[in-house]
N, C-alpha and C positions, 0 to 999 in steps of 0.2 A: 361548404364552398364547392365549385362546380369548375370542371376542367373543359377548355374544348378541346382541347387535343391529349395523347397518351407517351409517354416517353416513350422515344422512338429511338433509332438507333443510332442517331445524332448527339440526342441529350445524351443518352447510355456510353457513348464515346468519350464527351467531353466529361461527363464526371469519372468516367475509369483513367483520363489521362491526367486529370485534379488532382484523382486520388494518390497515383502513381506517382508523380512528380513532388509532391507534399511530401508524402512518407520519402521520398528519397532528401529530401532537404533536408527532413527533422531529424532524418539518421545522421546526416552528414552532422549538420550545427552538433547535435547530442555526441556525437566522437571525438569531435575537433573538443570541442568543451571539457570532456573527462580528460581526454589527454593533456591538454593544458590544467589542468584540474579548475574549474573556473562554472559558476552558475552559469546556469542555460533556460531558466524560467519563464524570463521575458520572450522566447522566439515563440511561445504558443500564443499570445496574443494577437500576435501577424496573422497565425493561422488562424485564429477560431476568427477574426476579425473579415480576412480573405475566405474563409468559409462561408461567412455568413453571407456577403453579396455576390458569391456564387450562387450560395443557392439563389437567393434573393433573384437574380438573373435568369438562373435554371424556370423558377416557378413564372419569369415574365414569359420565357415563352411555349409557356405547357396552357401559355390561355387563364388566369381568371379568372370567376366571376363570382359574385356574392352579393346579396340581397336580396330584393324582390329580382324573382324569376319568372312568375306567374303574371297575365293582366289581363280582365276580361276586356273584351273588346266587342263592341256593338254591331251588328251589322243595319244600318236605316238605307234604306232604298224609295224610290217610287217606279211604278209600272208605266213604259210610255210607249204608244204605239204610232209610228209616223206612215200617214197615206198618202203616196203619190200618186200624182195623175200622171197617167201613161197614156194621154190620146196624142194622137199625131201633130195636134198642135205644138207641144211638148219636142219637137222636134224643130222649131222657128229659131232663128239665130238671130234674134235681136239682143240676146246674152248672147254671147261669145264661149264656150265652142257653140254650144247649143243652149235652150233652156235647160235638156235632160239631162246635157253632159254638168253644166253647174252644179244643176238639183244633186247630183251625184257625189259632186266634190263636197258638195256642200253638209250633205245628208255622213259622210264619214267624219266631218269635222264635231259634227253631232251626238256621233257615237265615242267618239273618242273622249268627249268633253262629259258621258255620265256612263264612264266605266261603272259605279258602284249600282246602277239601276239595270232592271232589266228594261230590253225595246224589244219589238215588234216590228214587223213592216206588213203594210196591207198595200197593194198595188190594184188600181181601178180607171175606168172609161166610164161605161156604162154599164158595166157589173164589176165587181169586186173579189182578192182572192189574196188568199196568206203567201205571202213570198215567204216570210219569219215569222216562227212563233216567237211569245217571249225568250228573249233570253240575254244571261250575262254574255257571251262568245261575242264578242268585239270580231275573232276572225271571220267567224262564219257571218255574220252578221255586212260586217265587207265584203265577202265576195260577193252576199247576195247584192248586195248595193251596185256590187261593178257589170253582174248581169243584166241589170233592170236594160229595154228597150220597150220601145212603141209598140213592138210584136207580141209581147206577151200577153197581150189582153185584145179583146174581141174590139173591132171598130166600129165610133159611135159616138154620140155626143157627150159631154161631161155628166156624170150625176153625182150630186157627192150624198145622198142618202144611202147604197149600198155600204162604201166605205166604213161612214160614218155608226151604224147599225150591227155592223163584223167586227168594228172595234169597243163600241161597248159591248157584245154578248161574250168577246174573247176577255175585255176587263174585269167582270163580272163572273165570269165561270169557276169553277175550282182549279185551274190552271193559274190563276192569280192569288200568288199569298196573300197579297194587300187588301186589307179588309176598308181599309178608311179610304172612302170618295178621293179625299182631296194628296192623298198620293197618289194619283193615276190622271192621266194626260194624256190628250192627241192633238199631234201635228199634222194638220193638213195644209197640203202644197200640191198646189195648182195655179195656170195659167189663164185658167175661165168660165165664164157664167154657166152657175147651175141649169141641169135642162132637166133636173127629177122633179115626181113631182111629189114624194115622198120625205123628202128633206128635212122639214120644217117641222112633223112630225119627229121624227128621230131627233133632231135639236132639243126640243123641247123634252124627250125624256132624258136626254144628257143633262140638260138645263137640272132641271127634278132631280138628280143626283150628287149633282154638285160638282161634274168633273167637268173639266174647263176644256176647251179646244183652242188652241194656237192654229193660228192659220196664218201661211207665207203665200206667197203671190208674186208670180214670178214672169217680168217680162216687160216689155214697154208700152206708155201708149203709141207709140207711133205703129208700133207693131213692128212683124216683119212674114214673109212670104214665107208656105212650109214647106219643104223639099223631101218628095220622099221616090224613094229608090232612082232616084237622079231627074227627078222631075218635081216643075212647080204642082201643088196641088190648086185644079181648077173646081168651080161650083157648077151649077147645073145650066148655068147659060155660057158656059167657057172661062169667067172671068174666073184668075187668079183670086185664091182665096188670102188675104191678109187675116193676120192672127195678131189682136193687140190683147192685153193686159185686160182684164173685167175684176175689178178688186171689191165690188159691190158686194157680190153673196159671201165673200170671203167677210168681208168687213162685220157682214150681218149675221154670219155663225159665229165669229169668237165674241160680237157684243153681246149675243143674247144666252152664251156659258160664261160672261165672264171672262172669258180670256183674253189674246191681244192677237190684232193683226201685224203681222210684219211683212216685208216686202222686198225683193231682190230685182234692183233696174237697173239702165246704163248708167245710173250715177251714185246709184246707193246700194248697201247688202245690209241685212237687217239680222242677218245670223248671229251675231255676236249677241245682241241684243236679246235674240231670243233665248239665246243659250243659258242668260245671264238670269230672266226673267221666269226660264221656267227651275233652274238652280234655287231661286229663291223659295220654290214650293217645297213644304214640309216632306220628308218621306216619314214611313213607315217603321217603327221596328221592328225585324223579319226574327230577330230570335240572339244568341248571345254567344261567347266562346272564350275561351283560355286560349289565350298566344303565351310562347314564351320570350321575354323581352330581358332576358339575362344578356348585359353586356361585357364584353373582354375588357378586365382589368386589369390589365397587364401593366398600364403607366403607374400606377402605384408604387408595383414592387418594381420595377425599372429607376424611377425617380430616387426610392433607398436604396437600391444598391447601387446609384450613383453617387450619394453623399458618401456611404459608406468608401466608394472607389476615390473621391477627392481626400477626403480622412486618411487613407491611408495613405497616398500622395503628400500629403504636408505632413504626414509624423516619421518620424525617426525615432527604431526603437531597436539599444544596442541586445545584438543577441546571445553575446559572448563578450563579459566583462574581464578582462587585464587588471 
């Protein structure tokens, strides 16, 4: 049997003033008795009776436990790396604050929902770059999320081949425990048509691997106009540029790994969905452990030495016979 706690100077109090008090009654009853010259037998009953759900009480709370104390416990994970688009379009408020400011909320609700996996973040325009490595840190892993801006990456038209090409060579490297394809995952989220022309290739070795790509798509078709450092952004003959939604290459990366597009507009969010859909993928077993899962039994001997406490409430027991 296993204790969580140690007699302290609480317990060590209440049994010295048990004890104390005891010995002083049993003398008393034992004197009155001789002098009256009369048995005195029956008063040790009381006591050893009263002893016993003391202790009983004493050991409820010195903690407990007994049985299985040991329990291996498995750790299964999957590797999952999510790519943002950071071009400037990403900055259009046909989502509300912004598309970037959503992606953002959206991308922590993400991480929050597969604690037990590691993620990645790769952040891209027209080239590509690790904001995160793998990793468990939910915190760090939010901050980075809360930094992301339009600035961080060079100005340019979308291409989702670098991204895509940085996050298998990171899945794939000795940096990944996960040996089996089909625990490892990328989410790409973006607002627009590919302009690489390398894509299709990198698909297709994803494809050959068997790792799936989720792709989100974020934005409306109405579109809306992109505002940057407090101005509309215009094109080369002055007109205001509109930024709508382009969900075609999106649609045609995740059909051809297998995965699923989802999508984030004025009237629908598709996050849960994804959350739910890439939860269904197997993970990995990363390796094995001993936890200890001994719990406080203290209701046991609590519960006896309350029968014991009613028991001696309903007996009467003469301690000095007449």
């Amino acid at each position: 049997m296993n204790w969580l706690y140690e007699l302290s100077s609480l317990e060590l109090s209440l049994i010295g003033l048990f004890v104390a008090f005891y010995l002083l009654y049993i003398f008393r009853v034992v004197n009155i008795a001789r002098k009256l010259n009369t048995p005195y037998q029956s008063v040790f009953i009381k006591v050893l009776l009263r002893s016993l759900y003391f202790t009983l009480l004493m050991a409820a709370l010195l903690g407990p436990s007994f049985g299985e104390s040991k329990r291996e416990v498995k750790s299964v994970g999957k590797d999952i790396f999510m790519l943002v688009d950071l071009s400037q379009s990403m900055n259009a408020n046909d989502i509300q604050p912004t598309r970037l400011e959503k992606v953002k909320y959206e991308l922590k609700n993400i991480v929050d929902a597969f604690s037990a996996d590691r993620i990645g973040i790769i952040i891209f325009s027209s080239e590509a770059f690790i904001q995160a490595p793998l990793t468990y840190d939910q915190s760090a892993l939010n901050l980075f999320i809360e930094t992301l801006n339009t600035n961080l990456v060079p100005g340019g038209g979308t291409d989702f081949g670098p991204p895509l090409s940085l996050a298998l060579e990171k899945l794939n490297s000795q940096e990944s425990p996960v040996t089996q394809q089909k625990s490892k995952a990328i989410i790409l989220i973006s607002d627009g048509e590919d302009f690489g022309e390398d894509t299709n290739k990198v698909v297709q070795e994803i494809e050959d691997q068997d790792i799936k790509v989720f792709t989100l798509g974020i934005g409306t078709e109405r579109g809306s106009r992109i505002r940057i450092n407090g101005v509309y952004k215009k094109n080369k003959e002055g007109n205001e540029v509109v930024s709508k939604l382009n969900s075609k290459d999106l649609r045609q990366i995740a059909s051809k790994t297998n995965g699923k597009y989802f999508e984030i507009n004025d009237t629908n969010n598709d996050v849960s969905r994804l959350i739910n859909t890439i939860n269904n993928i197997e993970g990995e077993l990363r390796g094995s452990r001993q936890v200890d899962v001994s719990a406080n039994k203290y209701y046991y001997f609590l519960a006896a030495a309350l029968l014991l406490i009613a028991a001696d409430l309903l007996t009467s027991i003469k301690t000095i016979r007449i």
